[in-house]
C-alpha positions in Angstrom: 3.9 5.0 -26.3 3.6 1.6 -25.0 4.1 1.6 -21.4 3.3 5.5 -18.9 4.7 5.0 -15.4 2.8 7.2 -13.2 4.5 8.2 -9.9 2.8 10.6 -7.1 5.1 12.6 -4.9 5.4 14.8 -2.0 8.6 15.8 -0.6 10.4 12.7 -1.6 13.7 14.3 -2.7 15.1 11.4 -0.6 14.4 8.6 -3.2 13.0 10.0 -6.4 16.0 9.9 -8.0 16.4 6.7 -7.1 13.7 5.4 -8.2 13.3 7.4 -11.5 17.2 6.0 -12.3 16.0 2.6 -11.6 13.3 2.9 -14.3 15.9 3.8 -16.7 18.0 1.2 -15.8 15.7 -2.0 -15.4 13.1 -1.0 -18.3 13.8 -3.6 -21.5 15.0 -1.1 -24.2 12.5 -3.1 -26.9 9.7 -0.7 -25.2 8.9 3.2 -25.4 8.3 4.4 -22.4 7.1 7.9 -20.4 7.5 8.7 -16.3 5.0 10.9 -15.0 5.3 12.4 -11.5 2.0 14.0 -10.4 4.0 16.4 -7.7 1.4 17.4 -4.8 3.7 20.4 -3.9 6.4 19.6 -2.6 8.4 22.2 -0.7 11.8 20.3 -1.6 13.7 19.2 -4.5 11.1 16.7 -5.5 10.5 18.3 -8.9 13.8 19.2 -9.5 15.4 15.8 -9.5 12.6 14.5 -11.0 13.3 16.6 -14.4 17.1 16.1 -13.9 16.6 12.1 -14.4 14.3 12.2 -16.9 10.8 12.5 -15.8 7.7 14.4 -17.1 6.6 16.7 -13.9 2.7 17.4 -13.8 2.0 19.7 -10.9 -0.6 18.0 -8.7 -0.8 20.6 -5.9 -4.4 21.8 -5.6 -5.6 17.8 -5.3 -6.4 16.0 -2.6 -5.8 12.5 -2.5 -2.7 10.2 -3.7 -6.1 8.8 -5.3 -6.7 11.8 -7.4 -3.0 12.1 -8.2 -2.9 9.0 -9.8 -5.7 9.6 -11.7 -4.5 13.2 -12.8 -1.1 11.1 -13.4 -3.0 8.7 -16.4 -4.8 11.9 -17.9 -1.4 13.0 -19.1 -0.1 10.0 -19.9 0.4 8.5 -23.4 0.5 4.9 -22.9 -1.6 2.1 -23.5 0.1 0.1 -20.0 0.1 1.7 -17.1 2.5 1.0 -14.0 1.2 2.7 -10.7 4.4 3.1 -8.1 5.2 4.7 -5.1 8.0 7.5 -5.5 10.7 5.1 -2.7 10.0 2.2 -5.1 12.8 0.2 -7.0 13.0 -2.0 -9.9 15.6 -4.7 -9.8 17.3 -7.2 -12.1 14.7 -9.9 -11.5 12.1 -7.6 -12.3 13.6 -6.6 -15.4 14.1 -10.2 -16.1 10.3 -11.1 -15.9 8.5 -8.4 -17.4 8.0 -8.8 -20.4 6.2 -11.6 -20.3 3.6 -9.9 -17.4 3.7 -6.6 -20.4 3.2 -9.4 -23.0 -0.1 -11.0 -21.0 -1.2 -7.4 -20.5 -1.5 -6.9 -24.0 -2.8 -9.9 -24.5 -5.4 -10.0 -22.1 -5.9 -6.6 -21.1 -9.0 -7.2 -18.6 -6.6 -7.7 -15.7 -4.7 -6.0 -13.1 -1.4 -7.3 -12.2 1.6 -6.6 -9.4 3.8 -7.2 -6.4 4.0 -6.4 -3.0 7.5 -5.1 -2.6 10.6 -6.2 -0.6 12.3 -4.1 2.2 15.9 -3.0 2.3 18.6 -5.6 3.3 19.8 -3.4 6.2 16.2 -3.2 7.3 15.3 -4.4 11.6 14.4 -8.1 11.7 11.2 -7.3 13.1 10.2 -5.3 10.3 11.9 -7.9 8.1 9.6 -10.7 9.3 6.4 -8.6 8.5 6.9 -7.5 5.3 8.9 -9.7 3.2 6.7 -12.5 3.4 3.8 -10.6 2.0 6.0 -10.0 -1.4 5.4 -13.5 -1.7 1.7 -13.9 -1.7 0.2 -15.2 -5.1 -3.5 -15.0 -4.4 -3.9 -11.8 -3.1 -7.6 -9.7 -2.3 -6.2 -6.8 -4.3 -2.9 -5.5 -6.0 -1.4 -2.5 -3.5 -0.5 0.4 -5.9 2.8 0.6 -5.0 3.5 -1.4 -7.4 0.1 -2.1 -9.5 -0.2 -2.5 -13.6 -3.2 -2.7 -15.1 -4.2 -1.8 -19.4 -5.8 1.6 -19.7 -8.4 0.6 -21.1 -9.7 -1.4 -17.7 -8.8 1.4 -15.8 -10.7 4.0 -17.8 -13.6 1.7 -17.8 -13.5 1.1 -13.8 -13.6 4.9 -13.4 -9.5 5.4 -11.8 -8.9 5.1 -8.3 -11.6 6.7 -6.3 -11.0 10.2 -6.4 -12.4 10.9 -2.4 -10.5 7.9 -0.4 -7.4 9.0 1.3 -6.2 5.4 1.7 -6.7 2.3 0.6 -7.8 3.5 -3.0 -6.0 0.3 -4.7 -8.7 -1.7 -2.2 -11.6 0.1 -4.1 -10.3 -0.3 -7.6 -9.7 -3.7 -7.5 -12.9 -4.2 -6.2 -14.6 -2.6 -8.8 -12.4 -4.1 -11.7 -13.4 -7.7 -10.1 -16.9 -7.1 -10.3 -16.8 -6.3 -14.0 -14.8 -9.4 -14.9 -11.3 -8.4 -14.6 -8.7 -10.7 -12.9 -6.1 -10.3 -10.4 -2.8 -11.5 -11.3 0.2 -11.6 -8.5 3.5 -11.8 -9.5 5.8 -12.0 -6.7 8.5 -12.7 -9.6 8.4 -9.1 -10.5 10.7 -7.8 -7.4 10.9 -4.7 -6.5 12.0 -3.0 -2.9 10.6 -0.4 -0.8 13.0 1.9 0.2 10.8 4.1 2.9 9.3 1.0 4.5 9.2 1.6 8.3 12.3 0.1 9.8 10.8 0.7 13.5 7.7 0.0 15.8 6.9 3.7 16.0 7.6 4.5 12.5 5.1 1.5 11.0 2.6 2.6 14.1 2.2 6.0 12.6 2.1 4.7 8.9 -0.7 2.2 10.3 -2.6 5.3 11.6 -2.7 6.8 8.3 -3.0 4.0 6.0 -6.2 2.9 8.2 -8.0 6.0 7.6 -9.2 4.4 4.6 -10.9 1.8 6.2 -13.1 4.3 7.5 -14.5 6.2 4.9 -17.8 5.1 5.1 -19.9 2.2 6.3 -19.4 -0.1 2.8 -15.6 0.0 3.2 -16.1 -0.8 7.4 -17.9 -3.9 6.1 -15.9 -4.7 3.2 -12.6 -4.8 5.4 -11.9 -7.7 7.9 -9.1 -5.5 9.2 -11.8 -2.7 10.5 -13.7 -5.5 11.9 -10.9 -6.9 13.6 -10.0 -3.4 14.8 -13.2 -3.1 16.0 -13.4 -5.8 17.9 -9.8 -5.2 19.5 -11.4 -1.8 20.7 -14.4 -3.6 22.5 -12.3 -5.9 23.8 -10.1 -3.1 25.8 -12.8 -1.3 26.6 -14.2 -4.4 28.4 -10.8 -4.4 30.0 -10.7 -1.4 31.2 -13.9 -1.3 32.7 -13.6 -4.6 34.7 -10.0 -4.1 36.4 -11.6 -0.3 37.2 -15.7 -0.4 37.8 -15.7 -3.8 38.0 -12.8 -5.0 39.8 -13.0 -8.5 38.7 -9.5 -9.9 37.8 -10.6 -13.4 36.4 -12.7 -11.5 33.9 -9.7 -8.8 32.7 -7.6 -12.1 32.4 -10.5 -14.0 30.4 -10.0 -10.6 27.8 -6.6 -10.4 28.0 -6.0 -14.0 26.6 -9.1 -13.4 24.4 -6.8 -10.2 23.2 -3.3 -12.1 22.6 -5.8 -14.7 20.7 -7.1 -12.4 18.5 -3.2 -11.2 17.6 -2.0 -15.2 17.5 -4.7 -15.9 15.5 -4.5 -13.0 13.1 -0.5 -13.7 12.4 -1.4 -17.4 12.2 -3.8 -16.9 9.4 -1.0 -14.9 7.6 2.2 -15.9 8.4 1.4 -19.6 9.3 3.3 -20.8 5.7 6.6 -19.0 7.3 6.6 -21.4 10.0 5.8 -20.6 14.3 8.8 -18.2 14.5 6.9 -15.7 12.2 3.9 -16.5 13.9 5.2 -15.5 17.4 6.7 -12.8 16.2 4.1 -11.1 14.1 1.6 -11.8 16.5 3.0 -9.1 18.7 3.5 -6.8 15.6 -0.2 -7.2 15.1 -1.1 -5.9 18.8 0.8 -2.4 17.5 -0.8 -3.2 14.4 -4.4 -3.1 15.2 -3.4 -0.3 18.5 -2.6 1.9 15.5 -5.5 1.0 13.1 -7.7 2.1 16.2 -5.9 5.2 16.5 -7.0 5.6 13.0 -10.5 5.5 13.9 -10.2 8.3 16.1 -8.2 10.4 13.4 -10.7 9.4 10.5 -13.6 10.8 12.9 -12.4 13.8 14.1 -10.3 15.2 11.3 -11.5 15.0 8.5 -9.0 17.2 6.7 -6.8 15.1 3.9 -3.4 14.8 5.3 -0.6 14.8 2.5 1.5 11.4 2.9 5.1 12.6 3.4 7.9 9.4 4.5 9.1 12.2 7.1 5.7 13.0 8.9 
């Protein structure tokens, strides 16, 4: 088996099919091939479809973390490439197009991971159009996301997996580790692929925000390995300081000094990342990244006083 594409699901009778179908489709026939899809118990037709389009179902139900899925997804795999994708994820004709030459420099060079950051649907809200596709372009990237992350299986087994106990932001982690024992991170925005269950509204990325930043508060290495925890941090303080001096205080030069200080930090924040887009994105974003970082604080809260794993479902 040359190439196991591992898939972690729960309830996503929505696009699994989809996604499974695009596999089939996009995948050059010169390679042998496996699905996987760890299933973490879905109550729908997740396993079902899965089955009917050709996929090997490995129940995944008593696990906690997508983390842990994935991992249980590459001990039952048999190939010596592993893709990592999200179950709303879909290949395309331009990602058929290019990879064989990112399978080719796998094999090569297996000490490496490689990926994308995906598109979003055409039909998709501007707003949310103007935050994500941008990213899918990025070529030096701090890690590979594992929505759509390949990596050899011998790097991965010699990293340790994704770590096991992190709700969230286990691609973070991984890469991490992999660059500290030599391995390289390889984008490859040429290898396009769209996301399907991206959030198409402010409320619906606010609540993905909340649970993607659990993550980021694990413990107190990944608070000081992530500038976005910082950030968050800092965007806390910096209400807090509002709120007490338009209330205790009642000093209105100093709530306006934090209030520009505040729309800073978000002007700043889309500047550094959307600044090659031109000002339009940067406007834009920068009031994205006040819901943004609203919602990573909201994650605080939720990281400290639940400490239950939550199962990531597109409807919930």
């Amino acid at each position: 088996m040359d190439i196991s594409v591992v898939i972690p699901a729960y309830n996503e009778e929505g696009y699994i099919k989809n996604t499974i179908e695009s596999i089939m489709q996009w995948m050059p026939s010169n390679y042998h091939f496996e699905v996987i899809v760890v299933d973490h118990g879905s109550q729908d037709r997740t396993a079902a479809l899965a089955l009917e389009s050709g996929a090997k179902v490995v129940n995944g139900k008593g696990l906690k973390t997508i983390a842990a899925l994935r991992n249980f997804g590459v001990k039952n795999s048999s190939g010596n490439i592993l893709f990592f994708i999200d179950a709303d994820i879909t290949f395309t004709q331009q990602w058929s197009e290019n990879i064989e030459k990112v399978i080719t420099s796998l094999e090569q060079e297996p000490n490496q991971i490689c990926g994308s950051l995906p598109k979003i649907p055409l039909d998709s809200s501007m707003l949310m159009k103007y935050w994500f596709d941008p990213k899918s372009t990025e070529e030096k990237p701090k890690y590979i996301g594992s929505c759509h992350l390949l990596t050899s299986k011998s790097l991965f087994e010699r990293v340790g997996g994704f770590p096991a106990e992190m709700e969230t932001a286990e691609e973070f982690t991984f890469c991490i580790n992999a660059t500290q024992s030599g391995a390289k991170l390889t984008a490859c925005p040429e290898l396009v692929v769209v996301h399907h269950g991206a959030p198409n509204t402010l409320f619906a990325f606010a609540k993905r925000e909340v649970w993607h930043g659990r993550g980021d508060w694990t413990n107190l290495t990944s608070i000081i390995s992530s500038k976005v925890a910082i950030l968050t941090i800092f965007f806390l303080l910096t209400h807090l300081v509002l709120l007490f001096s338009s209330t205790i205080l009642e000093n209105p030069m100093l709530s306006l000094s934090v209030v520009i200080t505040i729309g800073l930090t978000c002007l700043f924040s889309s500047f550094m990342k959307f600044s090659k887009q031109g000002i339009k994105h940067v406007l834009v974003n920068s009031f994205t990244f006040y819901i943004y970082f609203f919602a990573r604080s909201l994650s605080l809260f939720s990281a400290l006083f639940s400490k239950k794993y939550k199962k990531r479902s597109r409807s919930n």
